[in-house]
Rosetta silent file (secondary structure, phi, psi, omega in degrees, C-alpha in Angstrom):
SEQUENCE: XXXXXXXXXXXXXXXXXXXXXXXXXXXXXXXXXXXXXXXXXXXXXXXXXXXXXXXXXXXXXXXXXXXXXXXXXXXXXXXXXXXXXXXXXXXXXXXXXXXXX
SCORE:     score description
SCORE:     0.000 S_00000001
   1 L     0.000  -48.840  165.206   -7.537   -8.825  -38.289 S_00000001
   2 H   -31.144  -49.360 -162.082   -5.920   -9.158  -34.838 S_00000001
   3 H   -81.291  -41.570  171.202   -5.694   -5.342  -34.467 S_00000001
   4 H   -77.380  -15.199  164.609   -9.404   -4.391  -35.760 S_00000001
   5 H   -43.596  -86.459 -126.290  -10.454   -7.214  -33.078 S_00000001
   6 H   -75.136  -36.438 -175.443   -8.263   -5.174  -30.462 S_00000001
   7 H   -70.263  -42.901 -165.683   -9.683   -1.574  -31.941 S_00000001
   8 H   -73.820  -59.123 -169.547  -13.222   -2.704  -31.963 S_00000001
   9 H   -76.257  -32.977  149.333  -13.306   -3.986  -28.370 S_00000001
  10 H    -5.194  -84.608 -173.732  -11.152   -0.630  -27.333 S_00000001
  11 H   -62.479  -55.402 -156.704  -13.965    1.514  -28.598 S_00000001
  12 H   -76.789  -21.456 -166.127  -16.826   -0.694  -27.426 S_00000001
  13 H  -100.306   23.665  176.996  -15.732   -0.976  -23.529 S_00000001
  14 H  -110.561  -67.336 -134.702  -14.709    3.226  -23.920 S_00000001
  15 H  -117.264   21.247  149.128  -18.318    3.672  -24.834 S_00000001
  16 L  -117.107   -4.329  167.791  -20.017    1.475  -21.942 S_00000001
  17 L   -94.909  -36.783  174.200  -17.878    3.116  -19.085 S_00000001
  18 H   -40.895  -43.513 -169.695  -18.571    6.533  -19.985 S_00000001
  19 H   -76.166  -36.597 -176.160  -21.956    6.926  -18.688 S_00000001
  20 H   -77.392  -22.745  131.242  -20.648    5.274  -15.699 S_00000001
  21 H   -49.059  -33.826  177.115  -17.613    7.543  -15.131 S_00000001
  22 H   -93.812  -15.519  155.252  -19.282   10.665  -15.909 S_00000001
  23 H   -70.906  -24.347 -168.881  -22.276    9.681  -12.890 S_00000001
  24 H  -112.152   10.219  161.516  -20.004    9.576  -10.539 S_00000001
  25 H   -51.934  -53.182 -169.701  -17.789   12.690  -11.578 S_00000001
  26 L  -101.750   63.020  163.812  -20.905   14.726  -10.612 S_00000001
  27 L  -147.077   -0.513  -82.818  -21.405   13.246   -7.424 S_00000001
  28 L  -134.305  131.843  145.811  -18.173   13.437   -5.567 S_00000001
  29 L  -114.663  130.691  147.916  -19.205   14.065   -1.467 S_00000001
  30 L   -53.347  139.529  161.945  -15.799   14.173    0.550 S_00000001
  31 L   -25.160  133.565  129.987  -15.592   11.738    3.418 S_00000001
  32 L   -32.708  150.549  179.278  -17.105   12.608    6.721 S_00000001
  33 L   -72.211  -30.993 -158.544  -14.931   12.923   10.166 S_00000001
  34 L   -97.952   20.628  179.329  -17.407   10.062   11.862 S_00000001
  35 L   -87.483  -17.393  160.196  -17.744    7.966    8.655 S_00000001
  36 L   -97.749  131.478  156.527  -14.819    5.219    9.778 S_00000001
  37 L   -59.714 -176.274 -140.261  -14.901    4.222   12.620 S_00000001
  38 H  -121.169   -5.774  176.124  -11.582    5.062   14.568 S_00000001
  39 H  -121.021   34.002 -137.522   -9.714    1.540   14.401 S_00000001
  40 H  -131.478  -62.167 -171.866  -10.473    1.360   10.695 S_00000001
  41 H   -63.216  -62.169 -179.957   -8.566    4.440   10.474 S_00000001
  42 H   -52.294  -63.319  170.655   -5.410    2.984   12.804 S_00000001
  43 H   -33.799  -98.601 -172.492   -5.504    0.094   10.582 S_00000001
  44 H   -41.928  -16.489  168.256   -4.954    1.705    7.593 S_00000001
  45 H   -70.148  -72.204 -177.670   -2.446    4.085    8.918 S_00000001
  46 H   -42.117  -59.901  174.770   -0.548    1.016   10.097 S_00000001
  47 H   -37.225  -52.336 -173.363   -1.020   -0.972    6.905 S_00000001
  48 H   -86.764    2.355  177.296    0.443    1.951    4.957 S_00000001
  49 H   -85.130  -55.497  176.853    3.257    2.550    7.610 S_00000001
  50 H   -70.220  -36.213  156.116    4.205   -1.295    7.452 S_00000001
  51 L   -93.642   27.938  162.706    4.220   -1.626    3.531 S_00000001
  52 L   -99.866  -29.514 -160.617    6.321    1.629    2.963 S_00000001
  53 H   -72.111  -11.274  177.301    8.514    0.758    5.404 S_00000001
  54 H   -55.250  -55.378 -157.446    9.615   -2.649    3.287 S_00000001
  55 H   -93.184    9.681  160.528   11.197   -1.413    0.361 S_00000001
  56 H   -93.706  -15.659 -155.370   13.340    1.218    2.695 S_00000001
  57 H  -123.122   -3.091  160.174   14.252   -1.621    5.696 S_00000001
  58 L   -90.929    1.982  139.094   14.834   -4.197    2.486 S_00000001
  59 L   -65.802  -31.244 -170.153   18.319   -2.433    1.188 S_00000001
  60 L   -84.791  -32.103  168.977   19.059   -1.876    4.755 S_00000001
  61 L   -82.075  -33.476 -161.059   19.068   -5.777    5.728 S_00000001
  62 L   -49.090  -77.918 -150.602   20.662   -6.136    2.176 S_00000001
  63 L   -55.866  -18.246  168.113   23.230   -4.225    3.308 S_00000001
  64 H   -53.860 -124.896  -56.735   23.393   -6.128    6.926 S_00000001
  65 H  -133.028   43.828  148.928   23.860   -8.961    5.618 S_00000001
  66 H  -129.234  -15.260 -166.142   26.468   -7.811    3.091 S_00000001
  67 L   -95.257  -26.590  177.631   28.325   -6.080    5.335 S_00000001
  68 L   -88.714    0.375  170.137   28.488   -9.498    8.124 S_00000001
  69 L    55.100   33.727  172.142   29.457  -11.344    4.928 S_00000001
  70 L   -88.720  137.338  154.594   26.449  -13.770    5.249 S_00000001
  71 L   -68.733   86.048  178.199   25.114  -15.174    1.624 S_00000001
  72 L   -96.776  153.859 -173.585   21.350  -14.453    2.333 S_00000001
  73 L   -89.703 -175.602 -170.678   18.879  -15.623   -0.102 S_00000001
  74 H   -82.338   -6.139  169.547   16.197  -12.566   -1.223 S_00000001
  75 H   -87.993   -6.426 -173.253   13.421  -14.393    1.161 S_00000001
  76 H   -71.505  -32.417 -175.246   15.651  -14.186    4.452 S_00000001
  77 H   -64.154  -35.962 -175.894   16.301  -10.657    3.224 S_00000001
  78 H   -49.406  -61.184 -152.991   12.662  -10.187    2.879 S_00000001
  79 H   -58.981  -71.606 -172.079   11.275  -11.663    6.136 S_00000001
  80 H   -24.966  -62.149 -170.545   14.064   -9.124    7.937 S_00000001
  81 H   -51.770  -14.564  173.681   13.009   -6.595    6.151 S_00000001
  82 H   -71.337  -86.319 -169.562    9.503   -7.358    7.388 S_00000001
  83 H   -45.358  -35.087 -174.426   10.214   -8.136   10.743 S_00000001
  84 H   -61.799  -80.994 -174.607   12.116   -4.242   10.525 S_00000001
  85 H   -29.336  -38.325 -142.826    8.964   -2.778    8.583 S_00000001
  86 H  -101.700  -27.481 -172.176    6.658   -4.739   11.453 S_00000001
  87 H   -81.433  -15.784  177.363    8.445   -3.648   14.509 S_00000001
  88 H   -93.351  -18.029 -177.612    8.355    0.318   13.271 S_00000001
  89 H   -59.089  -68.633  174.824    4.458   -0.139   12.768 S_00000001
  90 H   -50.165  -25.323  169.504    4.115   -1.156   16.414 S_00000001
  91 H   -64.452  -86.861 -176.501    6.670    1.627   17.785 S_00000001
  92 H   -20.858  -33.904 -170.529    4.299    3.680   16.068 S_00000001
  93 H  -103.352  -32.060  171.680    1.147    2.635   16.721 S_00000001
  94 H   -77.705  -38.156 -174.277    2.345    2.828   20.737 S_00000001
  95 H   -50.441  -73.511 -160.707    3.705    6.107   20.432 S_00000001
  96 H   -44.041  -50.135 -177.502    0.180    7.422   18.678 S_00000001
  97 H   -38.481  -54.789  -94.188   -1.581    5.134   21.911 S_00000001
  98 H  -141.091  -37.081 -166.632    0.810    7.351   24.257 S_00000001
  99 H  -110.257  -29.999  175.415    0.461   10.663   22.477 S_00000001
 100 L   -49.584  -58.410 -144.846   -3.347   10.137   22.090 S_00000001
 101 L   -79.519    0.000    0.000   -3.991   10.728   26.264 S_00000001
């Protein structure tokens, strides 16, 4: 009974999203250059600079802090890894400032 529940609501929420997936298939405009504003953009550049940069600079404090033979728990590892990730955003975001004129 469980499973013809689970089939039945399957099929019914498949056949009230179609018409709503196939309007906006044929509508598709690409972005504009002027449609963000320009510190909109630098946000999101940053945002996606500072949460890539985690799970690469969170192996890297692992490894600090395996290699100085401290017992860190995983949020001290975190926060480093943070503070790493937050300090390459801002190199970054000065550089672009810098590179910009």
């Amino acid at each position: 009974m469980k499973k013809l529940v689970a089939v039945l609501l399957i099929v019914l929420t498949a056949g009230f999203l179609t018409p709503v997936f196939s309007l906006t298939l044929n509508n598709y405009e690409p972005y504009s250059e002027d449609e963000f504003p320009k510190w909109s953009l630098q946000l999101r550049r940053a945002e996606c600079i500072f949460l890539g940069g985690i799970p690469i600079a969170y192996p890297v404090s692992a490894l600090a802090f395996g290699t100085l033979k401290k017992d860190a728990t995983f949020l001290e590892t975190l926060g480093v890894a943070c503070a790493i990730s937050a300090v390459i955003t801002v190199v970054d975001f000065i550089l672009g400032v810098v590179n910009a004129d």
